[in-house]
SEMARNU-956541 format. One record per residue (C-alpha): residue number from 1; x, y, z; residue in one letter. Coordinates in pm, whole numbers, plus 32768, in hexadecimal, padded with zeros to 4 digits. Each point is the difference from the previous one (the first is absolute). Layout:
# residues N
{pos = NUM&px = X&py = Y&pz = Z&code = A} .
...
This chain:
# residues 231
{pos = 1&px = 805E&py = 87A6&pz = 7ECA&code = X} .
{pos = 2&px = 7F7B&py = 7ED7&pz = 7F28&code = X} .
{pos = 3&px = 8096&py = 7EA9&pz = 808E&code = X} .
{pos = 4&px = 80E6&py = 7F2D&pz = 7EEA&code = X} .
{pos = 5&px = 7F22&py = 7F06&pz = 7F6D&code = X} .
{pos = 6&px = 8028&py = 7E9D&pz = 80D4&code = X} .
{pos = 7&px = 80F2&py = 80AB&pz = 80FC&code = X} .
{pos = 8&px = 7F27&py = 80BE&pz = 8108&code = X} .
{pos = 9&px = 7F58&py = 7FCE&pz = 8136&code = X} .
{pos = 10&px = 7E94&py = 808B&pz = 7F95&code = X} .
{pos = 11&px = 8022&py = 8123&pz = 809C&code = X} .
{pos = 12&px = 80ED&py = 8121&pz = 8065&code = X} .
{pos = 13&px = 80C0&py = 7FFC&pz = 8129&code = X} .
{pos = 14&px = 80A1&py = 814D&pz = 7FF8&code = X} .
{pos = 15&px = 7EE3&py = 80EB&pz = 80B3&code = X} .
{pos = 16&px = 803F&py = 7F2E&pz = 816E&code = X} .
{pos = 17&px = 7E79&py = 7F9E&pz = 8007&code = X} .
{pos = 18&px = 7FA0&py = 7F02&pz = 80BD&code = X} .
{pos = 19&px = 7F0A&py = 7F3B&pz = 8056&code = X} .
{pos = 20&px = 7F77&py = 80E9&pz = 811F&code = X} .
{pos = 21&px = 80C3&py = 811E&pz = 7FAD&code = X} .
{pos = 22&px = 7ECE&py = 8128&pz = 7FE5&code = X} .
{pos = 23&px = 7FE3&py = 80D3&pz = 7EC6&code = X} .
{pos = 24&px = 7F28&py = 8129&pz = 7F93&code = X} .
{pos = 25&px = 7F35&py = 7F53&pz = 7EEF&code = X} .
{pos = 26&px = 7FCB&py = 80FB&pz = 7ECC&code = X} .
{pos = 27&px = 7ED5&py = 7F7D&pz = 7EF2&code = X} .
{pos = 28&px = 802C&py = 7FDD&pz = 7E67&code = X} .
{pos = 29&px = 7F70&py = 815C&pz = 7FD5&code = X} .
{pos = 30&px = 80F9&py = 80E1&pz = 80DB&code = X} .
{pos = 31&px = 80E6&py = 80D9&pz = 7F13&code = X} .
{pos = 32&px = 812B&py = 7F65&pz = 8096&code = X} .
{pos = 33&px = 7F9F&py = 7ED4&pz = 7FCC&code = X} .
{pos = 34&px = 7F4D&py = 7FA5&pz = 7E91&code = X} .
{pos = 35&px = 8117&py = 805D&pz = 7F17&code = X} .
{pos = 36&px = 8110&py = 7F17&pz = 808B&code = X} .
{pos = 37&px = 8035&py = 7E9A&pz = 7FBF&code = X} .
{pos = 38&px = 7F72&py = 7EF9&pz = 80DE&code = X} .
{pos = 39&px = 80F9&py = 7F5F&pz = 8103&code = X} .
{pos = 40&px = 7FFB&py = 7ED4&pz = 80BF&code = X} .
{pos = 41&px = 801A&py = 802A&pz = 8183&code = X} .
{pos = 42&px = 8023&py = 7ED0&pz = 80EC&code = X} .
{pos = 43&px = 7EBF&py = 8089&pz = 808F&code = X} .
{pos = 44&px = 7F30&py = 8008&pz = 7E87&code = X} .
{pos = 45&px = 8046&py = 7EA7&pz = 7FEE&code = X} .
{pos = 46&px = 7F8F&py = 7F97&pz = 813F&code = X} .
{pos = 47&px = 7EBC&py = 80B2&pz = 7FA2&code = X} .
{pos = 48&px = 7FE1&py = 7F74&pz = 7EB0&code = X} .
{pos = 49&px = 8043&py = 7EA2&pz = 8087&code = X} .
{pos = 50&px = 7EB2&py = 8073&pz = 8125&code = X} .
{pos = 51&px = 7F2F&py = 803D&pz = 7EBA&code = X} .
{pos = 52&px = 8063&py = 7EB9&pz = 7F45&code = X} .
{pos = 53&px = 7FC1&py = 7F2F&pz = 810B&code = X} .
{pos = 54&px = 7E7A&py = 7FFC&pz = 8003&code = X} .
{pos = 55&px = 8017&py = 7F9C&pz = 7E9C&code = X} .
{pos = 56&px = 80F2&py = 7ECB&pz = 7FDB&code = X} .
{pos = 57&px = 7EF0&py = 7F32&pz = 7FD3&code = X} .
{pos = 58&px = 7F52&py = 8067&pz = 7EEC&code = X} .
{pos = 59&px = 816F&py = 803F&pz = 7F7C&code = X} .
{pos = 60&px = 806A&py = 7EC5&pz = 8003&code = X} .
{pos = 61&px = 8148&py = 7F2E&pz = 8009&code = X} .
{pos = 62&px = 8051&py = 80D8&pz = 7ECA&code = X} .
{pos = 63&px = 7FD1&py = 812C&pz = 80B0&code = X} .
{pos = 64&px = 7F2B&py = 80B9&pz = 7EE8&code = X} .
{pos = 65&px = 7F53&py = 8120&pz = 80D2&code = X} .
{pos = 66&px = 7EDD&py = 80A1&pz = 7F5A&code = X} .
{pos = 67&px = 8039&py = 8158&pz = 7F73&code = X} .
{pos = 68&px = 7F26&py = 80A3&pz = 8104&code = X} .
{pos = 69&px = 80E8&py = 7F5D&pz = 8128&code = X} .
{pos = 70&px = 8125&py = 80BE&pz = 7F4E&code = X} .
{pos = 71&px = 7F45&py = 812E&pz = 7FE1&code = X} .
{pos = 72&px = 7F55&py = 7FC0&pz = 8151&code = X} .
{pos = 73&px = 81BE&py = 8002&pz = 80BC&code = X} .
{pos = 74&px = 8041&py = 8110&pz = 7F39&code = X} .
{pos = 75&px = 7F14&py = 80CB&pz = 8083&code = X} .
{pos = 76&px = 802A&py = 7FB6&pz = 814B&code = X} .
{pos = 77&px = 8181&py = 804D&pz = 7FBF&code = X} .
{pos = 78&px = 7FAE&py = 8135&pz = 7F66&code = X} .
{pos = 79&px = 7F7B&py = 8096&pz = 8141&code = X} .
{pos = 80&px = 8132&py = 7F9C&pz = 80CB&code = X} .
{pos = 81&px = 8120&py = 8081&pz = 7F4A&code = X} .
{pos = 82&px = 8125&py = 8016&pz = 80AE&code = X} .
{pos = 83&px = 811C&py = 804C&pz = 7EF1&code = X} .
{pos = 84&px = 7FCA&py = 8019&pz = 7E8B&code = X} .
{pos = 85&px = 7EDF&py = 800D&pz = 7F06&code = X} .
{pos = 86&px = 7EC2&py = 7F5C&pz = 8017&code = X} .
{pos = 87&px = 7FD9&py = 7E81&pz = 7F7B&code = X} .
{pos = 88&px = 7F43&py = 7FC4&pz = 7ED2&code = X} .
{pos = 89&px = 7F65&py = 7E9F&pz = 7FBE&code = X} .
{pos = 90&px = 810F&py = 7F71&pz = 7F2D&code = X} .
{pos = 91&px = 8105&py = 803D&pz = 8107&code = X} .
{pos = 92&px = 7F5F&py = 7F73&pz = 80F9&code = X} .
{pos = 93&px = 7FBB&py = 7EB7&pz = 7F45&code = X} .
{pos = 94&px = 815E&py = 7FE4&pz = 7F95&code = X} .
{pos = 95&px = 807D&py = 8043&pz = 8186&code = X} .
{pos = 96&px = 7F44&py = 7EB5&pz = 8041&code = X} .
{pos = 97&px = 80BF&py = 7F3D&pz = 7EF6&code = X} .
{pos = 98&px = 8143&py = 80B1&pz = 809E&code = X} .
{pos = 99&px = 7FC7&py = 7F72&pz = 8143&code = X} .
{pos = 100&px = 7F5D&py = 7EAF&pz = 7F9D&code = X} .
{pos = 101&px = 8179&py = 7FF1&pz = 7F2D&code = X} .
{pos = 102&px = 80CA&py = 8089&pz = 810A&code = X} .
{pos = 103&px = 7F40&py = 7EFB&pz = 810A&code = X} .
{pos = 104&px = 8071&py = 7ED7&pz = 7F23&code = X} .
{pos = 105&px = 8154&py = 806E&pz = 7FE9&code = X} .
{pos = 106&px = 8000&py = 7FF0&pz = 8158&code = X} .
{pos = 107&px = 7F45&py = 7EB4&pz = 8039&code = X} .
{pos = 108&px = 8106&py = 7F8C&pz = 7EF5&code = X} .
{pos = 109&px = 8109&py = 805D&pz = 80EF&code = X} .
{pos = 110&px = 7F89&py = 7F65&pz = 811A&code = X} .
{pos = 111&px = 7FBD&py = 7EA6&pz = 7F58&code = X} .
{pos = 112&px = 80C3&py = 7FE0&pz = 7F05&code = X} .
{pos = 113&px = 817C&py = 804B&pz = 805A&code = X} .
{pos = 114&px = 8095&py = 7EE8&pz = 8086&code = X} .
{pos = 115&px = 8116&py = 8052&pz = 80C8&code = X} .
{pos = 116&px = 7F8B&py = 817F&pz = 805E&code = X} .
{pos = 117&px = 7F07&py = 804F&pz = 80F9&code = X} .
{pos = 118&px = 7F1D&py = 811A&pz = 8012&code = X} .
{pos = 119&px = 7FEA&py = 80EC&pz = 8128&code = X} .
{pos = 120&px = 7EDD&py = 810A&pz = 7FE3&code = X} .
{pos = 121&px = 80CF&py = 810E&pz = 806B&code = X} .
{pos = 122&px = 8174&py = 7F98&pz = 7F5C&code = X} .
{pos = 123&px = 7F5D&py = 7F71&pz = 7EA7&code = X} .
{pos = 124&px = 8124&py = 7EED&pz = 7F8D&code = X} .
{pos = 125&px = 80FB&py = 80CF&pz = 80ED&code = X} .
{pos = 126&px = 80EA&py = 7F9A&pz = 7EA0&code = X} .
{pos = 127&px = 8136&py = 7FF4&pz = 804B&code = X} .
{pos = 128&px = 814B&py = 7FB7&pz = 7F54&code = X} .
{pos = 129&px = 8005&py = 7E9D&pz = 7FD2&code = X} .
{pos = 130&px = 7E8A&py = 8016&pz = 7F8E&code = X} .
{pos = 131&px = 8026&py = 812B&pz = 7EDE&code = X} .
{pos = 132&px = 8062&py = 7F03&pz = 7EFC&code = X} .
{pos = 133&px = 7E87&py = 7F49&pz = 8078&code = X} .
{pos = 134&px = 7F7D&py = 815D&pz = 8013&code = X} .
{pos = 135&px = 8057&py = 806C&pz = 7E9F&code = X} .
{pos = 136&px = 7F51&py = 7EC3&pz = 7F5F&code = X} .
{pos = 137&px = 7ECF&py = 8010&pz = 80CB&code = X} .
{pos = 138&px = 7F9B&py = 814E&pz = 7FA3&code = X} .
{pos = 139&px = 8029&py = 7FE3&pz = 7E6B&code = X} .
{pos = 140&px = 7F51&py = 7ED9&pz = 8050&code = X} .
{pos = 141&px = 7EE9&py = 8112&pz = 80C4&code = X} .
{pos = 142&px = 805C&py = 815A&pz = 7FCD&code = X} .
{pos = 143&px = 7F0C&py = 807A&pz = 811F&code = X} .
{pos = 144&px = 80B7&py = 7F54&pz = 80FC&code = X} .
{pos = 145&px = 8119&py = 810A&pz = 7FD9&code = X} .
{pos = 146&px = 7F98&py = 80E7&pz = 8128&code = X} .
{pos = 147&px = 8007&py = 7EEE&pz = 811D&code = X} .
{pos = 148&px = 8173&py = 7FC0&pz = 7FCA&code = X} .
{pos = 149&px = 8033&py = 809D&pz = 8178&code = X} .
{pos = 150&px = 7E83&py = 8051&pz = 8067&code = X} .
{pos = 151&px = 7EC2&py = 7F95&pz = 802D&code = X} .
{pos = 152&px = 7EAB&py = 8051&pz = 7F98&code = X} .
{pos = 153&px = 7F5B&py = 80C9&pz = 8116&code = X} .
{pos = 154&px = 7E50&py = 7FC6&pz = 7F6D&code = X} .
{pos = 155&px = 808C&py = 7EA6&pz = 7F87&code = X} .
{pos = 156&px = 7EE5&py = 7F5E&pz = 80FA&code = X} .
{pos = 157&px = 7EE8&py = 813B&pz = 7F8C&code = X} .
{pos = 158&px = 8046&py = 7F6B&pz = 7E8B&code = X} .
{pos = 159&px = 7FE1&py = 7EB2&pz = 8072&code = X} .
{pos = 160&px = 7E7F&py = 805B&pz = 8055&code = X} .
{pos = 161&px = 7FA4&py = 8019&pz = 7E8D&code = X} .
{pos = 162&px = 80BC&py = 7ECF&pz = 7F85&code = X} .
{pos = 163&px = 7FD3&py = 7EF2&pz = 810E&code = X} .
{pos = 164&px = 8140&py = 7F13&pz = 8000&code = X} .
{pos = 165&px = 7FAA&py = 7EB8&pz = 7F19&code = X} .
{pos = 166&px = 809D&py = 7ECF&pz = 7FF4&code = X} .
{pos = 167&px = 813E&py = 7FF4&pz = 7F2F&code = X} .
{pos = 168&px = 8072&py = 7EE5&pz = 7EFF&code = X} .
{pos = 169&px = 8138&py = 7F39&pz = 8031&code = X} .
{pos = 170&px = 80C2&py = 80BB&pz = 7ED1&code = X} .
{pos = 171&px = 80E5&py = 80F7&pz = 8093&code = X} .
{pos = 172&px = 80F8&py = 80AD&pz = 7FA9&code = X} .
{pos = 173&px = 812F&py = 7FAA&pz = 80D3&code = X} .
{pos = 174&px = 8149&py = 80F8&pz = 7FDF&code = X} .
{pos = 175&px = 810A&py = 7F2B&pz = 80B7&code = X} .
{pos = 176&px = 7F79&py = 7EFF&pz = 7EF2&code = X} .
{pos = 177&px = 7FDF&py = 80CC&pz = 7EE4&code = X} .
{pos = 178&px = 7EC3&py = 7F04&pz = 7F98&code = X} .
{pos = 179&px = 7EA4&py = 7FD7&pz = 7FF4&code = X} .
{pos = 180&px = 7F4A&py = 7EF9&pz = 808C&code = X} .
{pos = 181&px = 7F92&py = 7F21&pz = 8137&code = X} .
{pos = 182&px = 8103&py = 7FD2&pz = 80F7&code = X} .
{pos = 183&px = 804E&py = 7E89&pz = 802D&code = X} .
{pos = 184&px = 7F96&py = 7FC7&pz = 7ED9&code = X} .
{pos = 185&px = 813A&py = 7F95&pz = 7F45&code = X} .
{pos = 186&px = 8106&py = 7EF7&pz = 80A9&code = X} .
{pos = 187&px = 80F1&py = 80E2&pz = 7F47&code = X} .
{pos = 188&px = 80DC&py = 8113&pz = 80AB&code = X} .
{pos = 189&px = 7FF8&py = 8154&pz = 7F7F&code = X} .
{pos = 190&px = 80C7&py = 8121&pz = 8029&code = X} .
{pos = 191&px = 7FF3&py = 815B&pz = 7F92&code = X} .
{pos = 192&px = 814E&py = 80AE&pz = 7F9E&code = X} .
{pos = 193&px = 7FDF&py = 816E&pz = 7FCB&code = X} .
{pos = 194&px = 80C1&py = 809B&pz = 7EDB&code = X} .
{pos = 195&px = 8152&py = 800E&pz = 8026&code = X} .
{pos = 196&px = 801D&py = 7F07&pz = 811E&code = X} .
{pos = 197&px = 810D&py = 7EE0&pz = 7FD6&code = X} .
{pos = 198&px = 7F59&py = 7ECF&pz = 7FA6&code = X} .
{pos = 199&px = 809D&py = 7EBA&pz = 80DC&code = X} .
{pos = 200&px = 803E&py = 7EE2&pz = 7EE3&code = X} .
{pos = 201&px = 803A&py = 7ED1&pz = 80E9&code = X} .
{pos = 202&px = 7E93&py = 800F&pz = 8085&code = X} .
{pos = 203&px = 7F8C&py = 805B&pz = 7EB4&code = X} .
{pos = 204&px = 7F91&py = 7F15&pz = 7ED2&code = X} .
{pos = 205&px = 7F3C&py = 80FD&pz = 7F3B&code = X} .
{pos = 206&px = 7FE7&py = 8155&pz = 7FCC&code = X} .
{pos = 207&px = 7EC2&py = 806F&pz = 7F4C&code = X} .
{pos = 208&px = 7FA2&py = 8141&pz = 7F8C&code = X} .
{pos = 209&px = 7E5C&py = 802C&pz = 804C&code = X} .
{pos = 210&px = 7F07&py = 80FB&pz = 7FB4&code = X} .
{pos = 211&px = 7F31&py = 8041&pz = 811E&code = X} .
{pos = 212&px = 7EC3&py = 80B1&pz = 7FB2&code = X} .
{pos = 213&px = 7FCF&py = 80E7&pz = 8139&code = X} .
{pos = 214&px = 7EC4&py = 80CA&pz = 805A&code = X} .
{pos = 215&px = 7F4B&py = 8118&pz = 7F18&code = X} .
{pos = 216&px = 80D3&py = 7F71&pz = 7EC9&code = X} .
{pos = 217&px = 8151&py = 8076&pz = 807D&code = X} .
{pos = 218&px = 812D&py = 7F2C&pz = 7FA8&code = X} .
{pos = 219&px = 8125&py = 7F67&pz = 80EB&code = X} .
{pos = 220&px = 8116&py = 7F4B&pz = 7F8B&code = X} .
{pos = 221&px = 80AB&py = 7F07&pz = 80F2&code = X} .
{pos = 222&px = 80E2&py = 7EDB&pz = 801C&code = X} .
{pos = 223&px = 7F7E&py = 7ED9&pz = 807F&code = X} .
{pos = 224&px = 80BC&py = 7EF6&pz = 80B3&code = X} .
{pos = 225&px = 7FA4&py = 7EBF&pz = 7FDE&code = X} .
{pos = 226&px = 80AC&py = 7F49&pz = 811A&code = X} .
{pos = 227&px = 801F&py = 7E9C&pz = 801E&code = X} .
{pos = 228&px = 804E&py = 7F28&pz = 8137&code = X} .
{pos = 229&px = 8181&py = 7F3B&pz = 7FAE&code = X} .
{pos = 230&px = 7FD9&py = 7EE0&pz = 8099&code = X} .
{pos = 231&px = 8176&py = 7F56&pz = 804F&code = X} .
């Protein structure tokens, strides 16, 4: 079963493989095997990630393996098939780009939420008083939608092809609802989710924004623009 595009984990978690759980590995070429679609186990990706690894190098921050590393994993893969069809090169190359997409997701979580906290085996453990937060950060990042209540068991086995950089100071911050560095601004700002009642005697203005989010999406807010009464 293919995963929905920008809401999967990179693999299927429905076989109960793990990491050491031991298999009967079938090859490309068994009659069982080479008619079915290829599918992702937690342990394929673990050995795709072991075949990647030699070549970050020459792969670069952009992470632009050579054709003959893809074709180099899945042949590898292809003689340790656990469930499915064998991988051709194409797949394999766009499993990278999964995780590499699914890692930042991740990394966005754990940086750039203020007010949430990531646990690796909880996710954002979202609760109610975080859903309306919840529901803005992933338009903002649809590939954050599976760690609503769990983590990301290979999160650290990803983290071996794209080694953690430094991060700018523009964040996005959802109990904000803006971009920017914190501290930046003397001004106080709130963000007031749709439908909440908006308190006039601490407001002076009420300003509809545009906030350009990541990957082009859209989220409209209200921004209040408080200011200090001094008596």
């Amino acid at each position: 079963m293919g995963r929905t595009k920008n809401k999967g984990i990179g693999y299927t978690h429905d076989l109960h493989i793990t990491r050491t759980s031991e298999h009967e590995y079938k090859n490309s070429e068994a009659a069982d095997v080479k008619d079915k679609n290829a599918k992702w186990t937690l342990q394929c990706v673990l050995a795709l990630i072991s075949v990647l690894k030699p070549h970050l190098s020459a792969a670069g921050d952009g992470h632009k393996f050579k054709s003959a590393v893809y074709k180099e994993a899945a042949a590898y893969l292809n003689t340790r098939i656990i469930a499915g069809g064998p991988k051709k090169e194409k797949g394999v190359k766009d499993k990278v780009k999964d995780l590499l997409d699914i890692y930042d997701a991740v990394i966005y979580l754990k940086n750039n939420t203020s007010g949430l906290v990531w646990d690796d085996e909880l996710g954002m453990n979202i609760g109610e008083e975080e859903e309306g937060i919840w529901k803005h950060i992933i338009v903002a990042k649809p590939a954050c939608t599976p760690f609503k209540k769990s983590g990301w068991a290979i999160f650290y086995d990803v983290a071996e092809l794209r080694p953690e950089k430094p991060k700018g100071s523009h964040t996005f911050r959802p109990t904000t609802g803006v971009h920017g560095t914190p501290g930046a601004s003397s001004q106080s700002i709130s963000f007031t989710p749709p439908g909440s009642p908006i308190h006039s005697q601490s407001v002076e203005d009420i300003v509809q924004v545009d906030l350009q989010c990541l990957e082009g999406k859209h989220i409209h807010y209200k921004k209040l623009v408080m200011r200090e009464h001094h008596i």
